[in-house]
N, C-alpha and C positions, 0 to 999 in steps of 0.2 A: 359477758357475751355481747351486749349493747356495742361497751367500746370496741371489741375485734371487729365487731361490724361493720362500725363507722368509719375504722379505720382501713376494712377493704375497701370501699367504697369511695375514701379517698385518693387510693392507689388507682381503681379506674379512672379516677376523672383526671388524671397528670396526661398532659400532654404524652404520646407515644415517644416523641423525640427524649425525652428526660428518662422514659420507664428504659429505652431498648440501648439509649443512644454506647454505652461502654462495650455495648453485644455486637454493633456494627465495625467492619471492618473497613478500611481503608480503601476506596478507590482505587483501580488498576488506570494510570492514566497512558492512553497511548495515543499517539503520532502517528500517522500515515504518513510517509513523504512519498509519493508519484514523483517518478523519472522514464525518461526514455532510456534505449539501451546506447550506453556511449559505445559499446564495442562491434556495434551492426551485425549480431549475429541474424536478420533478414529471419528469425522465428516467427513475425508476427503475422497478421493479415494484412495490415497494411505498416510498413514499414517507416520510418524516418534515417535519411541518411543524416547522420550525426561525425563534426568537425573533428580532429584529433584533440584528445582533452588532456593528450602525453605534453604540449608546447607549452612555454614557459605563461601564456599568456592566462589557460583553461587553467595550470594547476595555481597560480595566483590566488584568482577565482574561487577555486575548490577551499582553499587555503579560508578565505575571508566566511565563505561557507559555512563550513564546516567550527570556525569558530561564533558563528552567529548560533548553529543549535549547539553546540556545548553549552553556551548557556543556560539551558533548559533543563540541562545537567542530567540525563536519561540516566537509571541503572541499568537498561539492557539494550542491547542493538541486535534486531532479528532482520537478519534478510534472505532474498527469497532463492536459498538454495537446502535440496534436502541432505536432513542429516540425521542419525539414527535416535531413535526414544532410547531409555529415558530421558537422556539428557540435552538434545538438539545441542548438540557443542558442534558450531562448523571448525572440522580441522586446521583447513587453510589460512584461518588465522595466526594459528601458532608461528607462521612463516614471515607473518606480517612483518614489511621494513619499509625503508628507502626505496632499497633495491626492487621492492611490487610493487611502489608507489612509479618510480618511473619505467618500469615498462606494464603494466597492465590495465587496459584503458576500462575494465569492467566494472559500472556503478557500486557492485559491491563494494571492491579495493577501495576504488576512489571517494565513496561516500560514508559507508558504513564500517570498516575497517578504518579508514581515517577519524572518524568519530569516534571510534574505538580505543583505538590507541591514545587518543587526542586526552582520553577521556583515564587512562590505565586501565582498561575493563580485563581481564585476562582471559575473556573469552565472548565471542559473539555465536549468537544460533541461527540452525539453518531449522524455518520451518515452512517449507516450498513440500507442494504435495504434486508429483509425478504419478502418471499410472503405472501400473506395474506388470506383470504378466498374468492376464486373466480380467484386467480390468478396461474401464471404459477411456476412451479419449476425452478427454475435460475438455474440446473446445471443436467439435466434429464438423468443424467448417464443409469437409469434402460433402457431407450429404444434404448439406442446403445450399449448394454449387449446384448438386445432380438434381434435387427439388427444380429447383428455377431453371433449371435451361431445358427440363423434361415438361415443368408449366409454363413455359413462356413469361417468365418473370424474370429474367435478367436486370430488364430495368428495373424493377422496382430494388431487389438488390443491390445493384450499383447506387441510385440514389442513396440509400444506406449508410454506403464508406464513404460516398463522395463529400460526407463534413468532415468524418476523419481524414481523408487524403486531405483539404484543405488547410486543418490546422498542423498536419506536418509539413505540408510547403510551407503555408506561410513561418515556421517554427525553422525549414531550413533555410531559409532567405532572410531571417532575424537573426541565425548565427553568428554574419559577416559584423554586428553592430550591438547587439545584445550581451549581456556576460551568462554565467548557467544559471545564477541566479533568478535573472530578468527571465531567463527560457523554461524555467523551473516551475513559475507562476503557474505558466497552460497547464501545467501537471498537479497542480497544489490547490488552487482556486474555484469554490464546491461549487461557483456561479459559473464557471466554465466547465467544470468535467462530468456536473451530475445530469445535466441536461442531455447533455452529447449520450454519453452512457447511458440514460434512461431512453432514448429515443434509436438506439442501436441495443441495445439489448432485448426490447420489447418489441421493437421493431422488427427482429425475426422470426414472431410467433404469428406471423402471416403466413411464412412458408410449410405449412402443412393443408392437409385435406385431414377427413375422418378417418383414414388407415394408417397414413404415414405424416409426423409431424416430427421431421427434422428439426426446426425452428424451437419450437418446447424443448425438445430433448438437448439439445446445446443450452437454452438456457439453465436447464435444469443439471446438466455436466458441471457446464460454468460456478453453476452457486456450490455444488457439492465441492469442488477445487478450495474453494475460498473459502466454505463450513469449517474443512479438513486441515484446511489454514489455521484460522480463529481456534478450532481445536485445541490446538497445538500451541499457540499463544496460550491459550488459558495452563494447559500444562507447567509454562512455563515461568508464568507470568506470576508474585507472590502481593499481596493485598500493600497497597501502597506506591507498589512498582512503578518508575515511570519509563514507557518502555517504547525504542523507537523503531517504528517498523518501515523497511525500504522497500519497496516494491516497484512495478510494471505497474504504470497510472492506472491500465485497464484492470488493475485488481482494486481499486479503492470505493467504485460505488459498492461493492458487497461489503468490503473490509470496514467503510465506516456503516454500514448496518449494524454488521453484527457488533461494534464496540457499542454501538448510541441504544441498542434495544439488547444488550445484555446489563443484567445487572451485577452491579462490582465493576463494571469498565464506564469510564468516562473519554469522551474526544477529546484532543489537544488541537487544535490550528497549528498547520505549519506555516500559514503565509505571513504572520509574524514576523517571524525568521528570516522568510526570504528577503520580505521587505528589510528587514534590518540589516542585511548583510549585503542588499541593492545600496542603503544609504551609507555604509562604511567604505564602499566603494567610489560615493560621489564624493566622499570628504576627503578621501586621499589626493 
């Protein structure tokens, strides 16, 4: 009895890491990569007119890219179009060729399908959360319009977007000299997007009074979107996994929340990549 004793007692005092460590599973590692819309579907609040990325010059570009994160070597590429449980297979894949790469200017095609293919994946997921019939609008801009122009706060408002509208010009006006790369940065760089996003996100929970708080209730739309997202990641997502996710920049200050304060998921940096794939460029 003495020795069983002694012998539990030695099993307390082991480091946790040595008693648990073969119980613990592998890390989900994922990628955010933040882009604009190359195909100017004008969905957004404020908008970025973006160059044709169909000319020999952008799919180059795309080219050196997209060979920059294959290195990374993801097992899964999730981008943000809905597609049905259990499985988030985006169909449109299946189609994938030549023939969508030169006529279809949409980041997906262009980024994540190219990554795909790049990579022989024989299938990429759609895990984009849309409302549906019955449900809320994830981003209800219209009633913190009607807020401010019913408070007299238009300006405070417009001060707002007015750094977003800035870093889309200057982002359109860096086109004419920049590769996607280099433009990709504003999108990728947590010293440039989490600031801006933190200061426009929070920044709308002015626009209420004690009855009606537009301003909360968008942020609180917003985060449910991107929960419903992460969700769906996790669904999909298998312990070890390195998994790359394409998005609208303005989904990434949630998107890297919930990976950095879930447990089992770890962040990747994409700016690595961009950088390496800016200097594959200069050495050509």
């Amino acid at each position: 009895m003495r020795f069983l004793r002694g012998l539990f007692l030695m099993v307390l005092a082991l480091p946790a890491t040595v008693v648990y460590a073969e119980d613990d599973p592998a890390p989900v590692e994922v990628m955010i990569f933040g882009t604009y819309h190359f195909a100017n579907p004008g969905l957004d609040v404020v908008n970025m007119e973006a160059d044709d990325v169909l000319v020999p010059r952008r799919q180059a570009e795309l080219e050196a890219l997209v060979a920059s994160l294959a290195e990374w070597a993801p097992h899964r590429v999730l981008v943000e179009r809905e597609s049905d449980a259990p499985g988030f297979i985006d169909p449109s894949y299946a189609e994938f060729g030549p023939a969508m790469l030169a006529e279809t200017r949409n980041e997906r095609v262009q980024i994540g399908y190219r990554l795909a293919g790049r990579l022989g994946h024989e299938s990429v997921y759609g895990f984009d959360e849309q409302p549906g019939e019955g449900e809320p609008d994830y981003f209800p801009m219209g009633r913190v319009n009607s807020f401010a122009e019913a408070n007299d706060m238009q300006g405070e408002l417009r001060q707002l977007f007015a750094m977003v509208q800035a870093v889309n010009a200057r982002q359109e006006e860096a086109q004419a000299t920049q590769s996607l790369a280099q433009l990709l940065m504003t999108h990728n760089d947590p010293a440039q997007i989490l600031p801006m996003h933190r200061a426009l996100y929070y920044g709308l929970l002015q626009f209420g009074d004690g009855d009606d708080q537009p301003g909360a209730e968008l942020n609180a739309y917003w985060y449910m979107r991107n929960a419903k997202m992460f969700a769906k990641l996790q669904m999909i997502a298998q312990p070890g996994d390195r998994v790359f996710l394409l998005v609208g920049s303005g989904h990434a200050y949630w998107l890297r929340h919930f990976v950095e304060e879930t447990d089992g998921f770890e962040l990747v940096e994409a700016m690595p990549y961009l950088e390496a794939a800016v200097g594959a460029e200069g050495a050509e």
